[in-house]
N, C-alpha and C positions, 0 to 999 in steps of 0.2 A: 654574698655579693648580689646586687640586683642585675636582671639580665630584661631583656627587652622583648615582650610578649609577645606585642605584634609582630617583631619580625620573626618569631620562632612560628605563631601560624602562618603566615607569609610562606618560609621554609618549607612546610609540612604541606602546602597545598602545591606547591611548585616542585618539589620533590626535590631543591638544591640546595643544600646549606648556607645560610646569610652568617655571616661573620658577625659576632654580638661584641661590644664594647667589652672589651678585658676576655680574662680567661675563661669558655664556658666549662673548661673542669672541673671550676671553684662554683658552679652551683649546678644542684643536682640535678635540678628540672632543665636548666641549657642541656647538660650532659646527656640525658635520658632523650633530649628532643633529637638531639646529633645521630644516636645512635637510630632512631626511628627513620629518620633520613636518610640515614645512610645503608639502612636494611639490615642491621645488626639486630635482630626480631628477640634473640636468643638471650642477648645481654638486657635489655631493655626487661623482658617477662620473668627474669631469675634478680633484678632489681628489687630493694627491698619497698621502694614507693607500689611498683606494680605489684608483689608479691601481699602488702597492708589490702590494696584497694582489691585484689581478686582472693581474700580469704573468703573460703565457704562457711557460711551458716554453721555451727554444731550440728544441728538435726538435718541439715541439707541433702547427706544422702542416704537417710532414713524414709524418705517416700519419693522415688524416682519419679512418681508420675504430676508430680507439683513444675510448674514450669521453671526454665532454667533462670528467667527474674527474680521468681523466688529464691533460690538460693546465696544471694550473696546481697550483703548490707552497704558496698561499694562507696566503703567508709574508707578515707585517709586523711585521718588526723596531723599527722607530722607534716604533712605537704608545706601547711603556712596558711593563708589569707583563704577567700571564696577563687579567686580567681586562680591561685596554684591550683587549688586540689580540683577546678574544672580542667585547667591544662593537664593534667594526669590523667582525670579520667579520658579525655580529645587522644592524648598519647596511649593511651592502653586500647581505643577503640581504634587507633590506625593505627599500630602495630599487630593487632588480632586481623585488622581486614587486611593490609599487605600481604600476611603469611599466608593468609589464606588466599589473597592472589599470583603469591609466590609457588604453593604448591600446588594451583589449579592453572593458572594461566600461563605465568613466565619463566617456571622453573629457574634455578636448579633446585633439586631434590632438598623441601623444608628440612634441618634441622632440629624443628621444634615437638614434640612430644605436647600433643594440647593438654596431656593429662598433669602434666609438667609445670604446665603455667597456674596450674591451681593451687592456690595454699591448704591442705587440709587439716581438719579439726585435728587436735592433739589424739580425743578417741581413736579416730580411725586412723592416724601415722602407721601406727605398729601394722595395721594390716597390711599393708603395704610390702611386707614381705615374701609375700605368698603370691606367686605370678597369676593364679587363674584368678585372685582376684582384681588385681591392676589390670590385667586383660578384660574380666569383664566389666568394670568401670569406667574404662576406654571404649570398648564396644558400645557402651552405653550410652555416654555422652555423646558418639556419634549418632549414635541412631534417634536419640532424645534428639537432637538438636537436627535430623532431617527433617522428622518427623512436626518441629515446629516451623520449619522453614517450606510447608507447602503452605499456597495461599492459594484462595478463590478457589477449593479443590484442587489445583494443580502441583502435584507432590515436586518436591524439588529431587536433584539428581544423587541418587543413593549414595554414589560412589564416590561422590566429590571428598576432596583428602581434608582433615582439616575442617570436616563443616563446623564442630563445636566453635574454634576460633573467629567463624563469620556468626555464626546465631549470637556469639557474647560483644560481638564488634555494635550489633544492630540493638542488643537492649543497652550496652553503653551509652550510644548515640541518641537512645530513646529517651535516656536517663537524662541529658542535658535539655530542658526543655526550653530553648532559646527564640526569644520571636525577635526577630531582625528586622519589626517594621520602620522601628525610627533609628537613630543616631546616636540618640543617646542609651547605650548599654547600659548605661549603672540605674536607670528606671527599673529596669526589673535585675531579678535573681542573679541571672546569670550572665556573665559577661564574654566568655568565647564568643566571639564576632562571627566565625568559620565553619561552628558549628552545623547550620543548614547546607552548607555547600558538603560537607561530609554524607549528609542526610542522602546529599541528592547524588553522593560519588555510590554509597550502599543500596540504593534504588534501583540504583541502573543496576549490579552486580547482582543483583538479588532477581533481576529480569531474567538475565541470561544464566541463573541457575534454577527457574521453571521448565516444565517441557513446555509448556504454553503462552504463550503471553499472557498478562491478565494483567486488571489496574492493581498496579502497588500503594500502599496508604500513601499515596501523594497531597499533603495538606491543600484546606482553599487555600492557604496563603502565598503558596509555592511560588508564584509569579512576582508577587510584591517582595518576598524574600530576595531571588535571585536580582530584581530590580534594587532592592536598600543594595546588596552585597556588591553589585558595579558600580553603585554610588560611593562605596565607601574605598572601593579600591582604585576608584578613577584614577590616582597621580598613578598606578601602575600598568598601562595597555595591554599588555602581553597576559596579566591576570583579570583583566575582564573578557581578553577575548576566550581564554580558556574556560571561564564559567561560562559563557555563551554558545563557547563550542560543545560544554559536558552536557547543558541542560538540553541541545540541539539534541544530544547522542539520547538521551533519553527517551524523549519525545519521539525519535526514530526508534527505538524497540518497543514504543506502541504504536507502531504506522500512523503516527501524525505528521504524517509528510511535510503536511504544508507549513507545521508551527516548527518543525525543524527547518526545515529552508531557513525561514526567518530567522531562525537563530544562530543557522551558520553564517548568513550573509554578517549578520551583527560580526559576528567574532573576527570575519575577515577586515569587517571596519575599522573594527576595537585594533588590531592590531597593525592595521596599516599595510594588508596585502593589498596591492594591485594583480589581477589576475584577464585574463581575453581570450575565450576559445574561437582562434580564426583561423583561416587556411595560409596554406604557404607552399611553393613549388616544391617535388620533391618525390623519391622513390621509394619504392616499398622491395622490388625483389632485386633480383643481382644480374636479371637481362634484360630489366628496361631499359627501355632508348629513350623513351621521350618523358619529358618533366609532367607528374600531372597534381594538379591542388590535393596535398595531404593535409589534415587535421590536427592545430597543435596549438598545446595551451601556453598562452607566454604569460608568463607570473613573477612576480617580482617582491623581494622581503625590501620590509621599513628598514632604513639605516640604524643599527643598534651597535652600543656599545661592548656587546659579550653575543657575539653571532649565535652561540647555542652550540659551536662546535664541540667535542667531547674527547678531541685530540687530533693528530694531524690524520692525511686518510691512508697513510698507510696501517696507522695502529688502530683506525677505524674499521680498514677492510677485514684485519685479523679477528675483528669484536662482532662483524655483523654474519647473519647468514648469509650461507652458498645461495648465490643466483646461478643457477646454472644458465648455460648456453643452449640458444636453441638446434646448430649446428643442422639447419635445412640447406637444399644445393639450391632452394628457391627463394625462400625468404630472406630478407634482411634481418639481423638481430636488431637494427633499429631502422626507423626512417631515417633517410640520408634526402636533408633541405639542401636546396640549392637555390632559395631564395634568402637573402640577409634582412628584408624590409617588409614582413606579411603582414605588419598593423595597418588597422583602416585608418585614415585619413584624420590626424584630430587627436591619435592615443597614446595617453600618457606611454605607453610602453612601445612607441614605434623606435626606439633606440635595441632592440634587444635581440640577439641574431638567433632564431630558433634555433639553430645546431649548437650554438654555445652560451646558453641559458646560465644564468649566477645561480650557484647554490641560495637553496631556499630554507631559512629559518626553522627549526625540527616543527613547532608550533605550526608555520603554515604551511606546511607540509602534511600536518593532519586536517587540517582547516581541507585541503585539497582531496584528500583521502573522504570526508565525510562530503564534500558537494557531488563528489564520485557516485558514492552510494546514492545520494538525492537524488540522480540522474538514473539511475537504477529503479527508483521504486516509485518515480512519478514517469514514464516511459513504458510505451509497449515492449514486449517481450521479442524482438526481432533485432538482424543484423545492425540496422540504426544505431540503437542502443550501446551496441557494444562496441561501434565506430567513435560516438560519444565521449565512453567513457575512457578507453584508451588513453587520449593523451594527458586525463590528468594523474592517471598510472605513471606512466612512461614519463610524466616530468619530477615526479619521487622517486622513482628508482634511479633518474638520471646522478642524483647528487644524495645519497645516502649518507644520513646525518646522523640514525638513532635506532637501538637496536628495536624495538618496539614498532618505530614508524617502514623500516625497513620490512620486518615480516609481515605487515600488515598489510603493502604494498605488493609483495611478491605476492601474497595470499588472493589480490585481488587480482592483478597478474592471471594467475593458474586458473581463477576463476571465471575469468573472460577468454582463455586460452582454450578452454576443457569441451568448445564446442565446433573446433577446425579440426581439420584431419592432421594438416600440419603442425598445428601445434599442440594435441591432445596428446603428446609422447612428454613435452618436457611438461606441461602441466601438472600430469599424474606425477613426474617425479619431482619436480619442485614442491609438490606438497607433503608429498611422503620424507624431501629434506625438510620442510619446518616442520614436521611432527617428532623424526627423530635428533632434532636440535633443543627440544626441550630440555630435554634433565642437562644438558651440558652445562658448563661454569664459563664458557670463551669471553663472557661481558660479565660484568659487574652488575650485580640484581638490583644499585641504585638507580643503574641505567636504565634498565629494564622496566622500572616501577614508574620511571619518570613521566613518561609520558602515556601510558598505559591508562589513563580515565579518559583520557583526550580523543580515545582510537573505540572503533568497533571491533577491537581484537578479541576470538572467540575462546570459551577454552579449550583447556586439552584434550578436554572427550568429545566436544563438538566439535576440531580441527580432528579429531583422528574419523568421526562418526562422518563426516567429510569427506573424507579418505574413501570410506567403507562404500558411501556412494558412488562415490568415481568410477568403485574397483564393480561395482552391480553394473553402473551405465555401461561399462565396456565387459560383461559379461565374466568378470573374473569371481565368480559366485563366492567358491569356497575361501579366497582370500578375505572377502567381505563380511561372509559368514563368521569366519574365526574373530575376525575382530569386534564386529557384533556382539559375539558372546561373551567375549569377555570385558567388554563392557556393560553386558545385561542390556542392553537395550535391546528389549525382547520384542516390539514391535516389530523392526526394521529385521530382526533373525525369522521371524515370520515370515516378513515378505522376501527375501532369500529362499527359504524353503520352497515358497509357493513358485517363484521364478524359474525352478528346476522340480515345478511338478509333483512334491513331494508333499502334499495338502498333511496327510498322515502326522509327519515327522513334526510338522507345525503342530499339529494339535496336540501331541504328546509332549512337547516342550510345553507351551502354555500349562497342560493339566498336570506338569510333572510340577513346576514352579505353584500352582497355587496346592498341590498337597504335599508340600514341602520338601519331596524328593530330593530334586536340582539342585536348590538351595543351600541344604542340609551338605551335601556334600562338596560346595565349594566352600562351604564354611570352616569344615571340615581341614579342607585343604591350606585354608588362609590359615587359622589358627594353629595350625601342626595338633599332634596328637594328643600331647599334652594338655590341650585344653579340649579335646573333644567331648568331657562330660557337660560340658556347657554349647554344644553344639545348637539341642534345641532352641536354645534363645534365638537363634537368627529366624526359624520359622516364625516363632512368638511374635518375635516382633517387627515382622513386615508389616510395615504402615500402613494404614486403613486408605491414604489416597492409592497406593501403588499394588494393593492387592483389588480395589476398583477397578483399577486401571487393565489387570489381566483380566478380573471376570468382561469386562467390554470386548476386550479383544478374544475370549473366547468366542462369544454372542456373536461377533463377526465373523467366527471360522464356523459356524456351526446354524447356520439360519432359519435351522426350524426349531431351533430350542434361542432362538436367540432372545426372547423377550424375558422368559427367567432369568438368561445371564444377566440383562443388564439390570433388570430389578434385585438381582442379587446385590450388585457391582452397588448401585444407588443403597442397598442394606448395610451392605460392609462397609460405607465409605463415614454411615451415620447421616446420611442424606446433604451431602457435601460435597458428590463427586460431579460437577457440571458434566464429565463427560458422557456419564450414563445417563441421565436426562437427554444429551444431546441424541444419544443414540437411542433412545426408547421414543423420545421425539421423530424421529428421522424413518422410526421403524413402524408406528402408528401411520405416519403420513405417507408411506409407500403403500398402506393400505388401507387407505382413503379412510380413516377414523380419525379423521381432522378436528374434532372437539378433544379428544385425546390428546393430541399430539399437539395440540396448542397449549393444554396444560405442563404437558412436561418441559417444552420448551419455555413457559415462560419463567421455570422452575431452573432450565440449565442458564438462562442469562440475565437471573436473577444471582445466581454465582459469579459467574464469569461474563458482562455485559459487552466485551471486547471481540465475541466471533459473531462478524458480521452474517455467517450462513447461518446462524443458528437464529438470527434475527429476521434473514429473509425465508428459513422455512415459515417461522412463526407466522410472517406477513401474510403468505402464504396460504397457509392453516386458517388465519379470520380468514381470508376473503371466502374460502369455501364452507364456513359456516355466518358467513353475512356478519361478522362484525367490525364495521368497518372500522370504529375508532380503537379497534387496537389493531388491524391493518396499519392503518395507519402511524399508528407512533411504532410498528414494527419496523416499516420501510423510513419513516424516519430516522431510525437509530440509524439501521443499515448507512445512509448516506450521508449520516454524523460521521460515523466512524469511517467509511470511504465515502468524500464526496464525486470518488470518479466513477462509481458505480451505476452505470448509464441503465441499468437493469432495474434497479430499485427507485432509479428517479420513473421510470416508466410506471412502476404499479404502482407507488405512489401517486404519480396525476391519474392512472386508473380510480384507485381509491376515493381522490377527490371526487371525482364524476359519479360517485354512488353515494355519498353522507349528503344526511340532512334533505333529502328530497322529497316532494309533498306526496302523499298517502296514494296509492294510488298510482303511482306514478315509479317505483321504484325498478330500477334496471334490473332484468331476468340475469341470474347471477351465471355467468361461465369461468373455467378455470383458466387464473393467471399462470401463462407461461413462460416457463424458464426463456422465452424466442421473443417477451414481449410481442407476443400477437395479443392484443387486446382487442373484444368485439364495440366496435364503431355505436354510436348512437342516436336512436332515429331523432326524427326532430321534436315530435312529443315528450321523450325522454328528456333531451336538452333543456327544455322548455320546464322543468319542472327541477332543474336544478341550481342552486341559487349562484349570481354571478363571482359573488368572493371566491366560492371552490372550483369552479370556470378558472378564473386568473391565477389559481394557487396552483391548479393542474397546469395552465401553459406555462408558469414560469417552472416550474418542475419537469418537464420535457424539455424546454429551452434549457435548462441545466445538464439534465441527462444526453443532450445530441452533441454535447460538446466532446463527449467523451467516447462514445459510439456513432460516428459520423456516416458509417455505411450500412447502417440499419432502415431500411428504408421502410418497416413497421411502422418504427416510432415517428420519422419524415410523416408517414398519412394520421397518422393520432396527430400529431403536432398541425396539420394540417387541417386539421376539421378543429380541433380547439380555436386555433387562432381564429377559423373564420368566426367561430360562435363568441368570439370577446372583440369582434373587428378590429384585431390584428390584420389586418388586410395585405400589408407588406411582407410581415412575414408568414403570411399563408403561401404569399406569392413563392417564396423562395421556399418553400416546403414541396410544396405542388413541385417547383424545378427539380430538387433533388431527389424526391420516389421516379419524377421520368426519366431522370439519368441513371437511375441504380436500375428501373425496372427495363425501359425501352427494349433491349435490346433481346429479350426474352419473351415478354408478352404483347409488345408492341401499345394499340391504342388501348389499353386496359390499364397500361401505365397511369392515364390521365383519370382523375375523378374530372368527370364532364360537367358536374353538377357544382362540385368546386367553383371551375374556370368560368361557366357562367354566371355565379356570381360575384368573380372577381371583375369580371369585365363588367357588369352591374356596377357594381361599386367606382369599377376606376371610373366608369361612362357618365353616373350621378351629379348632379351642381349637389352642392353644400347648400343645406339647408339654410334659409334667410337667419340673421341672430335675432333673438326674442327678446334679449336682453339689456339691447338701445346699442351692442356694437359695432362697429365698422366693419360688417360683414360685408362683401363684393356679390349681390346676388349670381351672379356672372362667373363667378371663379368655382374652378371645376377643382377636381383630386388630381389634376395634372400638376398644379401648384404642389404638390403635396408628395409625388413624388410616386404616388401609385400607378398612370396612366404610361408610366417612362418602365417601369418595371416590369409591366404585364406585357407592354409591349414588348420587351426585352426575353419577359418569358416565352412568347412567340415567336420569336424572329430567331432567337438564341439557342433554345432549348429543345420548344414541343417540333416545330416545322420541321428541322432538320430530322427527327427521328423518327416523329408518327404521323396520321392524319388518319381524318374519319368525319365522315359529313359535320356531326355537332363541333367540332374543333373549328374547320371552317366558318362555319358559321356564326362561330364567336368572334371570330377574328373578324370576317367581314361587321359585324357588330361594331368591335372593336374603331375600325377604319372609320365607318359611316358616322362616327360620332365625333370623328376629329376631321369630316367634310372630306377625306378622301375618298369621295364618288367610284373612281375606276377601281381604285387598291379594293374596295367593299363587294364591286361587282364582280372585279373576279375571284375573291376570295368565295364567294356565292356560287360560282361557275364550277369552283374546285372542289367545293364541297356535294355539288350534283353529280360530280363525277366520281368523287369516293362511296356514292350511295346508290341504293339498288338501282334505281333508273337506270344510271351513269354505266353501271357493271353488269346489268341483265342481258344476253347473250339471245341468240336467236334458239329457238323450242323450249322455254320457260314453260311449268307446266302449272307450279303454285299461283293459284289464284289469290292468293293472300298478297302474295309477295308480288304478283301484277297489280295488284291494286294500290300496292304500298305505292309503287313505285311511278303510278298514275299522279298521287299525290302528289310526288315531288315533283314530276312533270309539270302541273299546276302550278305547284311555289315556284320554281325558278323561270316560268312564263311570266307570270304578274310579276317580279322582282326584277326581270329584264324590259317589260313594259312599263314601269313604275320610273326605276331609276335609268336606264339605256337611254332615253331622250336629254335628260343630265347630263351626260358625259359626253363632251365634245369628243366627235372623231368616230364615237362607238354605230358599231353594224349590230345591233340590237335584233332589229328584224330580222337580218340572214341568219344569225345566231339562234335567236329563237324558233326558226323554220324548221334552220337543221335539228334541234332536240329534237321537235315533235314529231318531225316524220322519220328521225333514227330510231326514237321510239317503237312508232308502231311498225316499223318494217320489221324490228325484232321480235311482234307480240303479235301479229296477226292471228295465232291460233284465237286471240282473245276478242274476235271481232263481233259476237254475240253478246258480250258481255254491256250491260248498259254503259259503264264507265267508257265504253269505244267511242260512242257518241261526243263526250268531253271533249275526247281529243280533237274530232272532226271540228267542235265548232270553233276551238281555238286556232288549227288552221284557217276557217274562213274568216276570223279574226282580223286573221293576220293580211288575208286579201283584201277584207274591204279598209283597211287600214285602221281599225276600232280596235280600242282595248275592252275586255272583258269590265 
C-alpha cells in the first residue's frame, strides 16, 4: 500500500505523528517511520530494512583502524524505488541520532546495545559467543567512533554513551548527498527534501559534543539550503519558524550573535508570536508598601488549531520536573502586578493582564528561551543583564507546556539565580533536581525528543560539569572533585586541587593518566575482572586529541618544563592539536620571542580559526615584529568573529596608521597594549601616511567605541584620527568625552589644547570659494554646518564647567570674537590672564623665568584691552588695564632691576597720556 512521504518527513522533523491515509501497519516503511517517532529506537534497529542496510562489510572487522564509512555498503535492496531506500537510510540516521540524544541528553537509561544494531558477517557470528570478545568490539566501536568525532583538534567527549550510534548517524546523513537549491527534487539523485535540515540538527549536536567550539563542515550552501527548506515548507509556519529557530541555535554555538538574532526574530515571525518587554506596577518582596515599575515580558501565541498541549495540566504537572520553591521570608516566588494595562500606547498586546498571561504555544516558548540567551551574550556581564533576562524565564515557567522546554527554563532559572545570596540555595538545588531527573521514565521520550533541537539544552555531563561548578563557586571542593573525576574531566579536577592548595596531587593525577596508571584501573573496574586481560587497550588507545590535551595541561602545571610538554602534546596529537600551538604560542610571547610565537599561532588557527585570543595574540606578535599586514588580517579575524571587541577594533586602526607609509617615514614601533594605549602620532608621521588607512583607522575606532564607551584611550586616538581625516564633528565630541572621563582626575590635561585650537580654527574658517562654477556663499561659515554650534556647546557644556587654563580661554574668546561677541571675547581674555602666571604670581616671586613669562602676558592682555576695550560699549578698559599693571608690579618689585621693569613703566604712562602702545 502506498503511504505519503512527505508527511512521514513532515512527522520526523516535528517529532509528532501525522495520520497517513489508510493503515500504516500495511507498509513497512510508514511502520518503521511511527516507531522512529514515537522513540521505539529498539524496534526500528532489530527491523529487518535497518538490520539489510547496517550489515558490515565481510572484512570489516579485519582492520579496525579503516574508518567506520568503510565498513558498511549501506545497501537495501528490498526497500523498493530511489526514494524508499533514501527514506530508510533518513530513518536509520535519526533513529541512531535520537538514541544517542536519548542516552546523552534526555534520558531515560538507552535500551539499545550499539553493538546490537549491527548485522555481522556470517564468519564472525559464532565469535560472538565468547564475552571478552563482544566486550572488546563494543569497546572499540566506541573508542573508534570517539576518536573520529574529534574535529579541528578538539577531541570529542570520551565518555559520551552511545557515541558509535551518533558517528553512523553523521556518515548516514553524509551518505545522502542532497542539494536543496531548487524545487525540483527529481533533478538530481536524490529526493529526501529534509535531508539538510537533519545535516544541520547533527551539526549543532556534534558542537556541544567538542570541549571547544570549532567550525563544523558547515557547506557554502548552508544559507540557500535553509532558505529553499522555508520555501518549500511555507503552507506550514510552525515548520519554518522551527528551522529558523534550529539554524539560530547553531549559529549561537559559534558566537554568531548577531546572525542568531536574525534568525530567531525570523522564527518569531514564521510563527506568529507577538512578544514586548515593558514595565508594569508591581512587587517583588512580601513588605513592600509601595507599587514600583517591575519588568515583564507580554507574549502572546498565534491562534492554532492543536495548541501543542500534551494533556491536561494536571497530567502535565506529574510529566514535568520538580520546580522547587524558593520559600524566602523576603522574597516573592513571583512578581505580584498590580497593574492590568502596561503596554505602550499603540500595542497589539495592550489587552493582556501581566499577572494572567495565556499559555504560550511549546514552540514559542523556545522561540523565548533562545532571545533569553541572545540577551545574554550580546550584553555586559552585570546586574542589568540579568534584570533583562528574567522575565522571558519567568513567562515559560509561568505555563509549562513540555518536558524539554520546562527543564530548560528552570536550567536558566538556577542560572540567573546562582549569583543572589537569596537565591543561590534553591538554584544549587534546582540543578542538582534536573541532573537527577535524567534516568527517570515520568514523561514519555517522544515528549522529550520533541522539541529538543529547538532548545539549547545541554547534556548530561555538561548539566552535571555545571553542578560541579556551582559546588567549586561555593567552596564545596570535594563534592566537585568527586564528580569531576568521575567524569574524567581532568582539567576542572586540576583546578579543584589547586583551589585547596594541593598543586602536588594535581600533578600526580595528570602524570598518573598519561602513564597509564589511572586509567588502567578504572578500566579495570568498568569492565569487571573478567575482562581484565584486555585492560591494556584502554591505555592503547587513548586518542591522540585527549592524550594532547593532558601533555598541555601538564606544561601548565609545571612552567619550567613547559615548552617540552607542549611540543610533546603538538607530537602526540600528529600536529593537530590547536591547543598546543596555542599554548606554545602564548608561551613564546610571554617571552617576547614574538617571531616564534607568531608562528605557532598561526599554526593553532590555522586548526581551529574560531578562538578569537588566539587571533589577537597573533595580532599581537606582528605588531612587534613589524608586520603589519598580517597584524592586520589578525585583528581583522578577531572582530570577524566578535565584532564587539572594542580592543581589536583599537589595534586594528593602530595597524592601519603604520602600513604602507613612505620610506623614511615609518612609525618607531611600541608595544600594543592589552589597555589600548596606543602611542599618538607626530604630525610628520601623519603626513606620510596615505589617506584611505586614515579613514580605515577612524571608521575602525568609531566601531570599537560603541562597544567600550568609557575608554577614554581610545576617545584621544579617536580624537586625533578624526581631526587628521577633518572629521571635525566628531573630533568635537571625542575631545568632550576624554574631558569627562578624565576632568576630574587630572583636571586641564584632560584637554588636548592643540586639538581645541584647531577645532576652533576650523569652526571660525569661511568655506572655501567653489572652483567649480557652484553656488558656493563666499560668506557662509561652518556655523551652517553645524560645527560652530558644537564647539560651542563643547565649551559651555563640558570643558568650562570642569577645567580651565589660559590656552582654553583663549580659545574660547577666539571663539566669541569670530561670531562679533566683543564683551563675551574680552572677558574670556580677562579669564584666561587670570588662570596664568601673571594672574596667579604672588608677592616674593623669585623665578626670573617665570617673571618674565609673566611680563609677557601683562603685555598681551594690555594691547588686547587697548585694542578691543574701546569696542565695547560700557567697558572701563582703562581702570582695568591700570589695575593689571600696577597689581603686577606691586607683586614683583624684587624685579625692578630687570630691563623688562622698564615695559611696564611705559605702559603705565601710556595709559596717562591716553596713547596706546
Amino acid at each position: 500500500m502506498s503511504f505519503n512521504g512527505e508527511q512521514l518527513e513532515r512527522s520526523l522533523l516535528t517529532g509528532q505523528w501525522r495520520e497517513q491515509a489508510g493503515d500504516p501497519s500495511q507498509n513497512v516503511i510508514a511502520r518503521l517511520g511511527k516507531q522512529v517517532v514515537d522513540g521505539e529506537f529498539k524496534a526500528f534497529l532489530r527491523s529487518p530494512l535497518a538490520r539489510e542496510l547496517l550489515t558490515l562489510r565481510s572484512d570489516a572487522l579485519d582492520d579496525l583502524s579503516s574508518p567506520i564509512k568503510s565498513w558498511f555498503d549501506f545497501s537495501v535492496p528490498s526497500a523498493g524505488g530511489d526514494y524508499e531506500r533514501e527514506l530508510v537510510h533518513l530513518l536509520a540516521a535519526v533513529a541512531c541520532l535520537h538514541a544517542f540524544l536519548q542516552a546523552n541528553w534526555t534520558g531515560p537509561d538507552l535500551d539499545v546495545d550499539p553493538l546490537s544494531v549491527l548485522d555481522l558477517p556470517q564468519q564472525q557470528q559464532q565469535q560472538r559467543q565468547s564475552s571478552i570478545t563482544t566486550t572488546t568490539i563494543a569497546e572499540t566501536l566506541q573508542q573508534k567512533a570517539v576518536a573520529e568525532l574529534a574535529c579541528a583538534g578538539e577531541p570529542a567527549y570520551h565518555l559520551a554513551g552511545a557515541a558509535f550510534l551518533f558517528r553512523l548517524a553523521l556518515v548516514l546523513l553524509d551518505g545522502l548527498d542532497y542539494d536543496c537549491h531548487g524545487h525540483d527534487c527529481h533533478d538530481v539523485h536524490v529526493h529526501v527534501r529534509s535531508v539538510a535540515w537533519w545535516r544541520m540538527r547533527a551539526w549543532k549536536v556534534h558542537e556541544q559534543l567538542l570541549g571547544e567550539p570549532v567550525p563544523v563542515p558547515i557547506p557554502r550552501n548552508a544559507d540557500a539550503d535553509a532558505a529553499a527548506l522555508a520555501d518549500a515548507y511555507a503552507d506550514e509556519p510552525d515548520l519554518v519558524g522551527r528551522l529558523w529557530l534550529e539554524r539560530g541555535l547553531l549559529e549561537h554555538h559559534q558566537a554568531n550573535e548577531r546572525a542568531a538574532l536574525e534568525c530567531f526574530v525570523r522564527a518569531a515571525r514564521a510563527t506568529g508570536l507577538q512578544y514586548e518587554l515593558t514595565g508594569a506596577l508591581g512587587r517583588r518582596t512580601k513588605f513592600q508598601q509601595t507599587d514600583l515599575t517591575q519588568l515583564v515580558l507580554l507574549a502572546e501565541s498565534r491562534a492554532r488549531d492543536a495548541d501543542g498541549r500534551e494533556g491536561s495540566a494536571d497530567e502535565l504537572a506529574k510529566k514535568l520536573p520538580e520546580t522547587l520553591a524558593l520559600n524566602d521570608d523576603t522574597l516573592l516566588e513571583q512578581t505580584e502586578f498590580t497593574s492590568s494595562n502596561p503596554a505602550a500606547p499603540g500595542s497589539h498586546l495592550g489587552h493582556l493582564d501581566p499577572s494572567d498571561q495565556p499559555a504560550l504555544h511549546p514552540l514559542d516558548q523556545c522561540i523565548l528561551l533562545s532571545l533569553c540567551l541572545n540577551v545574554r551574550n550580546t550584553s555586559p556581564a552585570h546586574g542589568l543583564t540579568t534584570e533583562q533576562m528574567t522575565p522571558y524565564v519567568a513567562r515559560v515557567i509561568s505555563h509549562p507546556e513540555n518536558w524539554s522546554v520546562h527543564t530548560m527554563a528552570l536550567l536558566l532559572r538556577s542560572r540567573l539565580e546562582a549569583h543572589r545570596t537569596r537565591t543561590v540555595e534553591r538554584s544549587t538545588l534546582q540543578l542538582q533536581a534536573l541532573v537527577d531527573q535524567m534516568p527517570t521514565a515520568d514523561s514519555a521520550l517522544a515528549e522529550r525528543l520533541r522539541l529538543l533541537h529547538a532548545l539549547p539544552l545541554p547534556s548530561k555531563w555538561e548539566l552535571e560539569r555545571e553542578l560541579a561548578l556551582r559546588f567549586l563557586s561555593l567552596g564545596v571542593v570535594k563534592s566537585a572533585l568527586a564528580i569531576f573525576e568521575r567524569l574524567e574531566m581532568w582539567e576542572e579536577a586540576v583546578r579543584c586541587w589547586q583551589a585547596i592548595e594541593q598543586r602536588d596531587r594535581a600533578l600526580a593525577l595528570v602524570r598518573d593518566l598519561l602513564e597509564g596508571r589511572r586509567a588502567e584501573a578504572e578500566a579495570v573496574l568498568a569492565r569487571g575482572k573478567a575482562s581484565a586481560s584486555s585492560g591494556s587497550t584502554r591505555r592503547a588507545a587513548l586518542d591522540a586529541a585527549r592524550e594532547a590535551r593532558l601533555w598541555c595541561l601538564l606544561g601548565e602545571l609545571e612552567p619550567e618544563q613547559a615548552r617540552e610538554r607542549f611540543e610533546r602534546a603538538w607530537a602526540v596529537s600528529g600536529q593537530t592539536s590547536g591547543r598546543a600551538m596555542r599554548s606554545l604560542g602564548g608561551y613564546f610571547f610571554a617571552r617576547e620571542e614574538y617571531a616564534e610565537a607568531a608562528r605557532c599561532l598561526r599554526r593553532a588557527v590555522a586548526i581551529n580559526p574560531l578562538f578569537s585570543r588566539s587571533w589577537f595574540i597573533l595580532g599581537c606578535a606582528c605588531v612587534r615584529v613589524e608586520d603589519w599586514e598580517g597584524a592586520r588580517e589578525a585583528f581583522a579575524r578577531c572582530v570577524t568573529i566578535d565584532d564587539e571587541d572594542a580592543e581589536s577594533w583599537n589595534n586594528l586602526a593602530s595597524v592601519y596608521l603604520r602600513m604602507d607609509t613612505v620610506p623614511g617615514k615609518t612609525v618607531s614601533q611600541k608595544e600594543v597594549r592589552h589597555d589600548e594605549q596606543q602611542p599618538s602620532l607626530q604630525a610628520d608621521q601623519a603626513a606620510a601616511i596615505p589617506f584611505e588607512n586614515k579613514m580605515l583607522a577612524f571608521r575602525a575606532l568609531k566601531q570599537g567605541l560603541r562597544f567600550h564607551y568609557e575608554n577614554w584611550r581610545m576617545w584621544m586616538n579617536y580624537t586625533v584620527v578624526a581631526m587628521d581625516v577633518g572629521e571635525f564633528a566628531e573630533a568635537c565630541r571625542a575631545l568632550g568625552r576624554v574631558v569627562e572621563e578624565r576632568a576630574a582626575k587630572v583636571g586641564p590635561e584632560s584637554v588636548d589644547e592643540d586639538v581645541l585650537d584647531r577645532l576652533v580654527d576650523a569652526a571660525t574658517r569661511e568655506l572655501p570659494d567653489g572652483s567649480d562654477g557652484g553656488a558656493h556663499n563666499p560668506n557662509e561659515t561652518n556655523e551652517s554646518h553645524g560645527l560652530l554650534r558644537r564647539v560651542e556647546d563643547l565649551f559651555v557644556r563640558i570643558i568650562l564647567p570642569r577645567v580651565s587654563s589660559p590656552r582654553i580661554f583663549r580659545a574660547r574668546a577666539r571663539l566669541l570674537a569670530a561670531q562679533g561677541k566683543l564683551p563675551g571675547a574680552l572677558e574670556a581674555h580677562l579669564e584666561g590672564y587670570r588662570a596664568g602666571i601673571a594672574g596667579q604670581m604672588e608677592a616674593g616671586e623669585t623665578d626670573l623665568e617665570r617673571w618674565r613669562q609673566g611680563v609677557r602676558e601683562v603685555e598681551d592682555i594690555y594691547d588686547l584691552l587697548v585694542n578691543y576695550g574701546p569696542k565695547v560699549e560700557g567697558s572701563r578698559w582703562k581702570l582695568q588695564a591700570r589695575s593689571i599693571v600696577r597689581t603686577f608690579m606691586g607683586r614683583s618689585r624684587d624685579f625692578e632691576d630687570e630691563p623688562e621693569w622698564s615695559r611696564l613703566l611705559e605702559l603705565l604712562n601710556d595709559l596717562k597720556q591716553g596713547e596706546g602702545r
